[in-house]
N, C-alpha and C positions, 0 to 999 in steps of 0.2 A: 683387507681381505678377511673376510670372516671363516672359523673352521669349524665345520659342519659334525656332525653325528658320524657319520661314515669317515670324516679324517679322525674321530679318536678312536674311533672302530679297530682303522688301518696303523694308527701307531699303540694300537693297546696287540695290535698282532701281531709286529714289532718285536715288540717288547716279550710276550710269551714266547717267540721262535729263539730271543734272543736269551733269556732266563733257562730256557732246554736248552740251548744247546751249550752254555756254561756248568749246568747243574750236574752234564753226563762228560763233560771234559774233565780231565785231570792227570794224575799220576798212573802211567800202567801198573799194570798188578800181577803180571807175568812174567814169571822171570827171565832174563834173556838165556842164550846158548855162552857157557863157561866157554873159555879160551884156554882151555888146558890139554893136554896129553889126548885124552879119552875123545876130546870132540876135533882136534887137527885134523882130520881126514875130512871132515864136512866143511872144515874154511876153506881146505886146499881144493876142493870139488867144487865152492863158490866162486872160488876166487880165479879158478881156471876157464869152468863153464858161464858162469856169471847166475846162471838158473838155479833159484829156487826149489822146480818140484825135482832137478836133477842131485840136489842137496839130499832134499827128505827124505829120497831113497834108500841110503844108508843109515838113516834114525832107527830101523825097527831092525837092525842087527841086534844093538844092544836095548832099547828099548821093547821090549815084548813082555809076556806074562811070564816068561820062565828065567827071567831074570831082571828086569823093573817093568812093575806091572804097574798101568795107570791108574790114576783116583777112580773111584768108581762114576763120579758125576764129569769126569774128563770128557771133552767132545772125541767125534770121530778122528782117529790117529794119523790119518792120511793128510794131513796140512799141518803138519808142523811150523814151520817156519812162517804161517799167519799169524798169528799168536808170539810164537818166541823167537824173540827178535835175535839175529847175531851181532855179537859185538863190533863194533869198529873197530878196525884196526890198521895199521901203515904196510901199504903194501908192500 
């Protein structure tokens, strides 16, 4: 069987879907949610409710401008927990 123009075509496209999608894979770079004092109220809320955006609800108590205000290049504030992952823990 011989391989044609259009099978190195199909494995050279292969091959670039497979070099992107290694090249954007790796280590996160956002920090997760600490497991301490300050943030217990958002594990016990996940761990109760099971829901996410019922979590982020209570983020922008303490999270706001008038007491930690986000980077300035920060995405929009309302999806927290896309982004910053909570820790595992035993339930």
């Amino acid at each position: 069987m011989k391989i044609g123009p259009k099978d190195w075509l199909f494995v050279a496209l292969i091959g670039a879907v497979l070099a992107v999608v290694l090249s954007i894979s790796g280590e996160e770079k956002t920090k997760k949610v600490p497991f301490d004092e300050s943030h217990q109220p958002a594990y016990e809320t996940l761990r109760k409710t099971g829901s996410k955006i019922e979590t982020e609800k209570g983020c922008e108590d303490c999270h706001n401008q008038a007491t930690r205000p986000l980077p300035a290049a920060h995405p929009p504030k309302n999806r927290c927990l896309f982004c910053h992952k909570m820790k595992r823990v035993a339930p």
